[in-house]
N, C-alpha and C positions, 0 to 999 in steps of 0.2 A: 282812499284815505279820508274820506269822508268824517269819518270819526275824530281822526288823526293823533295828535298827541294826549289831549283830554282822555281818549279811549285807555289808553295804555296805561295815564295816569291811576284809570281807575279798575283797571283789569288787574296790576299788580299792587296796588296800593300807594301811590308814589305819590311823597309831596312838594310841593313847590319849594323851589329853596331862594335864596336871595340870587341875583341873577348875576351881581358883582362876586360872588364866593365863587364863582368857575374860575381857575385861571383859563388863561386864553387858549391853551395847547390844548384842553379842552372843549371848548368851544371848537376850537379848529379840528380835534378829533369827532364829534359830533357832525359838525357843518360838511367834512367832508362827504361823509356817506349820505346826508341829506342834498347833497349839491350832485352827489355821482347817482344817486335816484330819480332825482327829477330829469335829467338828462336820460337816464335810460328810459323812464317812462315812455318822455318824447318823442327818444327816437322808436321804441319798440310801437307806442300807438299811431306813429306816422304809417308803421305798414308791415308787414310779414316780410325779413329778408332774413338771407344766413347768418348764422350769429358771429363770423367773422368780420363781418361787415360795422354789425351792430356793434361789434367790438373797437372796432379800429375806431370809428366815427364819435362813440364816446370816448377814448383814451385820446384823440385830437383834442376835446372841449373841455378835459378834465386835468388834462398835464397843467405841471407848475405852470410853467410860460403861458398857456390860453388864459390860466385864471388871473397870472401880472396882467396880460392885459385886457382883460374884463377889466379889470381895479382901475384900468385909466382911465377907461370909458363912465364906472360908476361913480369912482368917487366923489366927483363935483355934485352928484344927486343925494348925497348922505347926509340924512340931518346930524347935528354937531353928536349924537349919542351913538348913532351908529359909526359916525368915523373916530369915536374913540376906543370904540371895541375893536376896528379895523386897526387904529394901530397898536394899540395893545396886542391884538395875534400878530403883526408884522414884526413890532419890537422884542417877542417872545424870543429867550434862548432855547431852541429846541436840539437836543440832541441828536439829531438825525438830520440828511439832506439828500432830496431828491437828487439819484442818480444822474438825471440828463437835465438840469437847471441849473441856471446861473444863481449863485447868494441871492443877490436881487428878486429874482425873480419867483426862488422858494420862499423869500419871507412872505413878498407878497399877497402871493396864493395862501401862504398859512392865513395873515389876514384877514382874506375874502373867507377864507373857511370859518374859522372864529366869527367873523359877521353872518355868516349861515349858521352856523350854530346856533348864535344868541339869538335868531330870527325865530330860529325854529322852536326852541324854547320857550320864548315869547310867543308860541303860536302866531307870527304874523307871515302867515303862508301868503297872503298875498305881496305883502313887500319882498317875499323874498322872490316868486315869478315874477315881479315888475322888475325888479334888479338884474334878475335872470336873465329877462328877454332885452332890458334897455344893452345888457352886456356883450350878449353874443350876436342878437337879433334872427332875428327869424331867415336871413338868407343863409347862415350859415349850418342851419338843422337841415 
């Protein structure tokens, strides 16, 4: 992804929009699939194993509850503009709720998702692996 998002920008023609006009369920729709890629990335260029392996091990880092507590470990590192997007997806009413999480702990994650989103959008791929990695840490990939 070398390219990354600028690429796409300009492959389909897309243009930037105001970054406040997303509602947050948005954000958190986006952040998800950007947060469940980078994990697979990780684990898939860690090594060649069967993909139920590679399955289970993301769906461990990717459930509601891992990402609540990623958000406890990150949030003290969020400048004031990323923990207002953070609680903007937490405070979100979302229609829907992860089957095996607690309230708490799905808003949470919507949250962390919405702050992946607006990250990625924002092109800032790097804050969002320093977030990544401060969250889960590298023992647990």
């Amino acid at each position: 992804m070398e390219k990354g998002i600028t690429y796409l920008k300009e492959q389909f023609h897309l243009e930037d929009k105001d970054m406040r006009s997303y509602s947050p369920l948005t954000l958190a729709y986006i952040g998800d699939g950007v947060y469940e890629l980078v994990i697979r990335t990780i684990l898939v260029k860690r090594g060649n194993c069967p993909v139920n392996q590679l399955h289970k091990k993301a769906s461990s880092l990717v459930k509601a509850s891992a990402q609540s507590s990623m958000m406890e470990i990150i949030e003290p590192l969020l400048t004031e503009e990323e923990h207002s997007v953070y609680k903007r997806g937490r405070n979100a009413h979302s229609p829907t709720m992860a089957k095996h999480a607690t309230m708490a702990d799905y808003r949470r994650a919507t949250g962390f998702e919405a702050l992946i989103g607006y990250l990625y959008l924002k092109e800032d791929f790097d804050r969002i692996i320093e977030l990544v990695r401060a969250g889960i840490g590298e023992d647990q990939l």
